[in-house]
LONU-52488 format. One record per residue: residue in one letter; residue number from 0; x, y, z of N, C-alpha, C, O in turn. Coordinates in steps of 0.05 Angstrom, whole numbers, plus 5000, padded with zeros to 4 digits. Layout:
<atoms>
<atom type="A" seq="NUM" n_px="X" n_py="Y" n_pz="Z" ca_px="X" ca_py="Y" ca_pz="Z" c_px="X" c_py="Y" c_pz="Z" o_px="X" o_py="Y" o_pz="Z"/>
...
</atoms>
This chain:
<atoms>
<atom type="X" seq="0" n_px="4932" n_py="5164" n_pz="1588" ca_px="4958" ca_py="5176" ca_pz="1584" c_px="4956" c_py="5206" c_pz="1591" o_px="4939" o_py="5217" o_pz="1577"/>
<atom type="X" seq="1" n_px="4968" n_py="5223" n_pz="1608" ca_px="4975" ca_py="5245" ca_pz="1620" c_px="4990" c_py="5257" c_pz="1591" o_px="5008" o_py="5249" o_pz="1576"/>
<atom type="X" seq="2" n_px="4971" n_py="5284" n_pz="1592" ca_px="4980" ca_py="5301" ca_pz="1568" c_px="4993" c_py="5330" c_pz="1581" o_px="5001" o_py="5350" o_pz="1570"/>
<atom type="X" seq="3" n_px="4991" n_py="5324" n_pz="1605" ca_px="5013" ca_py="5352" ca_pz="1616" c_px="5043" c_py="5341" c_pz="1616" o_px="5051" o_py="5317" o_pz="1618"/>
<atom type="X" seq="4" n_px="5061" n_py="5372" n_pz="1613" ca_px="5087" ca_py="5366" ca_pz="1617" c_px="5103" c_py="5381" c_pz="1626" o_px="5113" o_py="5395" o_pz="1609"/>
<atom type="X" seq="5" n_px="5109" n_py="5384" n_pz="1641" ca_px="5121" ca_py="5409" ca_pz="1662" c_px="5136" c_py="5427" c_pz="1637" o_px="5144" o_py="5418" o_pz="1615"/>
<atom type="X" seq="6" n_px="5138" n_py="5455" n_pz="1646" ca_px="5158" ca_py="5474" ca_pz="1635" c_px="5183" c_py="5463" c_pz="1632" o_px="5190" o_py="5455" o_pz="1610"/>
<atom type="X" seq="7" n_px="5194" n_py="5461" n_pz="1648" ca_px="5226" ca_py="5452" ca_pz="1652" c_px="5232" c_py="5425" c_pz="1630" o_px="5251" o_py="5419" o_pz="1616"/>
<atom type="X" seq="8" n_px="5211" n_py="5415" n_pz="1635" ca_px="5218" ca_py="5393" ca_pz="1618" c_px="5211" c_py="5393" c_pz="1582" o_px="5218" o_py="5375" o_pz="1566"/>
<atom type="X" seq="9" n_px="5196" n_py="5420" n_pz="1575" ca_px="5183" ca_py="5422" ca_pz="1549" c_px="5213" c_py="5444" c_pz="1541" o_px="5222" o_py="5443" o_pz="1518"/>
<atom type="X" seq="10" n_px="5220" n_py="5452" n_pz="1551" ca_px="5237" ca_py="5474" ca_pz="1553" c_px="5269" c_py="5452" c_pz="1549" o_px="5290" o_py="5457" o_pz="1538"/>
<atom type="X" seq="11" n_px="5263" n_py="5436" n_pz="1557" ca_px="5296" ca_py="5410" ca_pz="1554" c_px="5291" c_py="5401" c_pz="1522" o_px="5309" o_py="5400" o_pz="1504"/>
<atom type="X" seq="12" n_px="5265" n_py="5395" n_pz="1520" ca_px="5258" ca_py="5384" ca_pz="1489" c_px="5262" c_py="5397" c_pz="1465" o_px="5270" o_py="5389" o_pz="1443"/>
<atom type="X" seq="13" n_px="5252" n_py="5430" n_pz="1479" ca_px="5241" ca_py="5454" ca_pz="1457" c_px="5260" c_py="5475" c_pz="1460" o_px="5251" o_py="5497" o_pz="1455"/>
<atom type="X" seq="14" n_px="5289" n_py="5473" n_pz="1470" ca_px="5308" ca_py="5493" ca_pz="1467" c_px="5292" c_py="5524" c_pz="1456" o_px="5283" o_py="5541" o_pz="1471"/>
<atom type="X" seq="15" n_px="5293" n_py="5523" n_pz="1428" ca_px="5279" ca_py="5541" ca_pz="1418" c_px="5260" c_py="5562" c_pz="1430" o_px="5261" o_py="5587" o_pz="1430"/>
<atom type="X" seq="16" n_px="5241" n_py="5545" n_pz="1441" ca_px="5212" ca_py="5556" ca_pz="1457" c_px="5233" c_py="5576" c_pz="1478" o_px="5215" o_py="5590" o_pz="1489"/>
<atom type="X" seq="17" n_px="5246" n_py="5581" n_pz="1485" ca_px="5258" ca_py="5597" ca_pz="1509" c_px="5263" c_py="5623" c_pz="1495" o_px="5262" o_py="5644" o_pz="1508"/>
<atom type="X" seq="18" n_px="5269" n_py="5624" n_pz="1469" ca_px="5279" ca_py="5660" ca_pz="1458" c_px="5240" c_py="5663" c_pz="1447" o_px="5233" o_py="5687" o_pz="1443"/>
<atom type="X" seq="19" n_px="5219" n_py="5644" n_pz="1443" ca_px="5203" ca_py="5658" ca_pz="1438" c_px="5178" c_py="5662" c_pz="1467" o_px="5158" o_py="5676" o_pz="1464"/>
<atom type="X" seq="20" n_px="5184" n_py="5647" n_pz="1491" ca_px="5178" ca_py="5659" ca_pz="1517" c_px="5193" c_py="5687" c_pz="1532" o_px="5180" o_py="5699" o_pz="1549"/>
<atom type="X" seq="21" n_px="5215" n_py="5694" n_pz="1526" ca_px="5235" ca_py="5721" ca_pz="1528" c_px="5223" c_py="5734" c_pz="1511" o_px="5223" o_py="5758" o_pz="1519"/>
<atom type="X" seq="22" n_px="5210" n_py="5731" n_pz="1487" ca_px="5204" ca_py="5751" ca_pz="1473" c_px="5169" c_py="5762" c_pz="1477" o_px="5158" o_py="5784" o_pz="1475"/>
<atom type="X" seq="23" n_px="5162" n_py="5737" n_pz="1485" ca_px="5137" ca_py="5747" ca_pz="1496" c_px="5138" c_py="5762" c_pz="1523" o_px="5118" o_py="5775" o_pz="1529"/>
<atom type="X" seq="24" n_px="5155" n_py="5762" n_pz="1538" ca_px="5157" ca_py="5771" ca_pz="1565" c_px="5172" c_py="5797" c_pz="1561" o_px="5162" o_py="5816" o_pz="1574"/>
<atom type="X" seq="25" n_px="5188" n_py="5800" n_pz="1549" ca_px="5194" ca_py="5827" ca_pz="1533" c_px="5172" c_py="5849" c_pz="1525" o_px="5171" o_py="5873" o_pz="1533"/>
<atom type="X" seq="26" n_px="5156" n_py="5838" n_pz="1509" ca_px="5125" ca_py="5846" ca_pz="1495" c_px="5114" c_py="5860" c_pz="1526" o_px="5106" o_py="5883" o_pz="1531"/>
<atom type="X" seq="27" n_px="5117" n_py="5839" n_pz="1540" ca_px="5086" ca_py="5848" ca_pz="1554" c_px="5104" c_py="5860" c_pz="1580" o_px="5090" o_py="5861" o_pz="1600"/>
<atom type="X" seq="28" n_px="5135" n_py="5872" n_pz="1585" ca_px="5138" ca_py="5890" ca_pz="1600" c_px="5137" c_py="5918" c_pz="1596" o_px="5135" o_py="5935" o_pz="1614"/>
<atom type="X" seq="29" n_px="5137" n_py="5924" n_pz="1563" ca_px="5136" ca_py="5943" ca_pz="1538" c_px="5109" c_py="5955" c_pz="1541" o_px="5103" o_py="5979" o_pz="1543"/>
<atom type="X" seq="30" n_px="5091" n_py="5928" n_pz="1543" ca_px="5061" ca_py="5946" ca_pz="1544" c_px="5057" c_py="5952" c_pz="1576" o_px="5038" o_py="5966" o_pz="1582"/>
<atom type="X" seq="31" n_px="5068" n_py="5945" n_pz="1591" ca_px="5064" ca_py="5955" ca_pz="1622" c_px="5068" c_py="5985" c_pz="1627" o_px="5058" o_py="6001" o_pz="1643"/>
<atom type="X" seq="32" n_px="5087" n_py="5989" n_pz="1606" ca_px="5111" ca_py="6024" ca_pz="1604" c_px="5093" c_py="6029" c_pz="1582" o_px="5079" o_py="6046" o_pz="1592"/>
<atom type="X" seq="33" n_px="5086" n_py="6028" n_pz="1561" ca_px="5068" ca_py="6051" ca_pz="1545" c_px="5045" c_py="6032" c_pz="1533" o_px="5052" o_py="6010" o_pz="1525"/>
<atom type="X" seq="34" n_px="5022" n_py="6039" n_pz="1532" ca_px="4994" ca_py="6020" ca_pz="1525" c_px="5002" c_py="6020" c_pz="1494" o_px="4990" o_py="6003" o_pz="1481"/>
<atom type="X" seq="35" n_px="5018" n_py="6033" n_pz="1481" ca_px="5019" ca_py="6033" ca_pz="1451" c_px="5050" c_py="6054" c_pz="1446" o_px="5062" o_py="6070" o_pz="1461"/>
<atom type="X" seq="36" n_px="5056" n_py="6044" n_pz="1419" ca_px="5081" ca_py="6069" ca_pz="1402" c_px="5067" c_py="6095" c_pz="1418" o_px="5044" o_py="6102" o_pz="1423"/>
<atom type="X" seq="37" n_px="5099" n_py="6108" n_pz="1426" ca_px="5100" ca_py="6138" ca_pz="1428" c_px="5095" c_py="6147" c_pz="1399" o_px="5101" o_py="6136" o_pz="1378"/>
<atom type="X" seq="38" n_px="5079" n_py="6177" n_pz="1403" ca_px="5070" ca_py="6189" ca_pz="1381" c_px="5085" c_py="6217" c_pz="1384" o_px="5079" o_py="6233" o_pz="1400"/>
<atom type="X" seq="39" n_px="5112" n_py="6220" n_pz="1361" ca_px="5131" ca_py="6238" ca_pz="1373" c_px="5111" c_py="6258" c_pz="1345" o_px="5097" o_py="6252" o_pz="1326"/>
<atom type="X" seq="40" n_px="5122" n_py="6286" n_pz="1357" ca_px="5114" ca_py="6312" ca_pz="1349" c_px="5136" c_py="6326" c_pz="1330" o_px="5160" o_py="6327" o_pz="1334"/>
<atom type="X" seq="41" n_px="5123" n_py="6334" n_pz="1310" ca_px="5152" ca_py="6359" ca_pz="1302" c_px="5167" c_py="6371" c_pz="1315" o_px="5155" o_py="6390" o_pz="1325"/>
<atom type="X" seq="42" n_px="5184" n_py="6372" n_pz="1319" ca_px="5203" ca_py="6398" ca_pz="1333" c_px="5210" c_py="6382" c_pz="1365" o_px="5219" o_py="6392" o_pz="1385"/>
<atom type="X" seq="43" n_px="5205" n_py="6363" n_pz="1361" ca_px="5210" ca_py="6341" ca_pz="1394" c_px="5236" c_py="6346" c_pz="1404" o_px="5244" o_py="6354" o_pz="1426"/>
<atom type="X" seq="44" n_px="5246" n_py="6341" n_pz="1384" ca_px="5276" ca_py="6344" ca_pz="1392" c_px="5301" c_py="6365" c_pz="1384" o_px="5325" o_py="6365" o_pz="1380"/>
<atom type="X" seq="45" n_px="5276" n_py="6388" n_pz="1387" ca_px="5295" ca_py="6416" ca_pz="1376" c_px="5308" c_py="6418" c_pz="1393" o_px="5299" o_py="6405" o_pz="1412"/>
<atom type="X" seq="46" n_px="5328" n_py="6431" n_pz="1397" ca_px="5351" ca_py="6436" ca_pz="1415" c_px="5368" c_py="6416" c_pz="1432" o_px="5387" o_py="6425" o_pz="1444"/>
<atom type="X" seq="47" n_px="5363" n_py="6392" n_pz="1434" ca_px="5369" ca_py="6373" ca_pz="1450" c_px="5396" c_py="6366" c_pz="1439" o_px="5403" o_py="6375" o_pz="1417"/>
<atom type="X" seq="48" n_px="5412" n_py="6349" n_pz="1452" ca_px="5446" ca_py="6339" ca_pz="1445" c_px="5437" c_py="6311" c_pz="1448" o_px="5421" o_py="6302" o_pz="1464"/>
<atom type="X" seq="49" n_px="5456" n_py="6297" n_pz="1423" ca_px="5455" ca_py="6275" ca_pz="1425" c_px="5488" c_py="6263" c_pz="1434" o_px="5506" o_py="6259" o_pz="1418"/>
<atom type="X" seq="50" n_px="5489" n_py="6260" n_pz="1456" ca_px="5517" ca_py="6249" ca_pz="1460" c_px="5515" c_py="6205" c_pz="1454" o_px="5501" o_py="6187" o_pz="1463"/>
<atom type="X" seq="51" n_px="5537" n_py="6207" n_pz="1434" ca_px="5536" ca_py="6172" ca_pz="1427" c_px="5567" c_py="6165" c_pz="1439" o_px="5577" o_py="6143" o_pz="1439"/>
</atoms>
C-alpha cells in the first residue's frame, strides 16, 4: 500500500492544513527580511509623525 499523497489531494481532505502552510510561509518570508525582532532604542521615534 502506497503511503504518499499528493499536496492537492491532502489539502482537499485537510482544508485546515492551508492557513497553517500560509502561516508557515509567512514565518519564513519574515526571517528572509530580519534574522530576528528589531531591537528598537530609546528616543527611535523622537520627532517623527505618525499619520493614521
Amino acid at each position: 500500500m502506497d503511503n504518499h499523497q499528493s499536496r492537492a489531494k491532502f489539502l482537499q481532505q485537510h482544508p485546515k492544513a492551508k492557513a497553517h502552510a500560509a502561516l508557515d510561509d509567512a514565518t519564513n518570508q519574515q526571517l528572509k527580511v530580519t534574522p530576528g525582532p528589531v531591537k528598537l532604542t530609546a528616543g527611535k521615534f523622537t520627532g517623527k509623525i505618525c499619520h493614521i
